[in-house]
Every structure is written in structure tokens, then in C-alpha cells.
N, C-alpha and C positions, 0 to 999 in steps of 0.2 A: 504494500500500500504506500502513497506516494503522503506524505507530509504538511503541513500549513500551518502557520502561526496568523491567533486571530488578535489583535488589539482590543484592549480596553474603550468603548464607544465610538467605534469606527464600525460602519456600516459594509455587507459584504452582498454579491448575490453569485449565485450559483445555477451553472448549466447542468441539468439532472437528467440520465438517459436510464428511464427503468426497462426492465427485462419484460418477458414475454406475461408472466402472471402478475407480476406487481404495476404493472401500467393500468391493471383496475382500479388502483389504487386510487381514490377522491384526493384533489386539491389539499382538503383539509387533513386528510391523513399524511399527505405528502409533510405538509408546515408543521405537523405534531412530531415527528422526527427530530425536526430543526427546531423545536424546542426542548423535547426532551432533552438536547446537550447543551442546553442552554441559550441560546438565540432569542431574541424578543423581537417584536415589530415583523412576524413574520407572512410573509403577501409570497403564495405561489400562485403561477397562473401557468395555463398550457392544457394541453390532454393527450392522452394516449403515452406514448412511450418518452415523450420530451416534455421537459417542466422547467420552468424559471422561477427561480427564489428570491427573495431580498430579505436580509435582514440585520439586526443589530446586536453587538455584542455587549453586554453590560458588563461582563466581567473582566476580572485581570487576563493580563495576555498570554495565550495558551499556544502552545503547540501540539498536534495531535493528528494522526491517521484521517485520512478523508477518504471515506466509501468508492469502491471502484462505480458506483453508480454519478458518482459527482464528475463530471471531463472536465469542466473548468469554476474554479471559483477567484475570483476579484473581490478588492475593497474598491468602494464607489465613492463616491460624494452625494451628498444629501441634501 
């Protein structure tokens, strides 16, 4: 798995390609992910196999594993 460190209230979004059964997957279950590891302000949109994310990190700056389901993630401006 490839790596990323996120900042302390710096906003990021993320290119998301789910596989063959998880592209059932609802928007809202998509953003409950990105929160479960803690992301706030979280907005996915898309359907079917490709999803786009935004959102914001409140906490201290982390480094950590990012899902092979994630191809690309950036911080943006807000």
C-alpha cells in the first residue's frame, strides 16, 4: 500500500475506483468510510464504480496507508 500524510485542517479530496461489488455501495456509505478514520466535512459524489471525495482533517498530522481503492488523493484549497 502506497502512503500519505494528512495535515492538521487542511482540506483533501480523493479519486475513488470501487471494484465490481462495492460500486453498490450508496454515496453515503462511501463518506462513512472517510469518516470512520476521521475526516469531517465529508461530500462524495459520482456512481457506479468512480466516486469523488472532499474533505477535512481536524486532527494532528498523520501518516498512514491509503486503500488501493483510493488512485489519487490531493490537498485542495477551500
Amino acid at each position: 500500500m502506497r502512503r500519505f500524510t494528512v495535515e492538521k485542517g487542511k482540506h483533501y479530496q480523493a479519486r475513488i475506483t470501487l471494484g465490481f461489488v462495492q460500486r453498490l455501495a450508496t454515496n453515503e456509505m462511501v463518506a462513512g468510510k472517510f469518516m470512520e478514520v476521521g475526516f469531517t466535512d465529508v461530500v462524495v459524489t459520482g456512481s457506479g464504480r468512480e466516486r469523488h471525495a472532499t474533505g477535512l482533517w481536524p486532527h494532528q498530522d498523520t501518516t498512514a496507508e491509503i486503500p488501493n481503492e483510493i488512485d489519487h488523493i490531493e490537498q485542495i484549497e477551500v
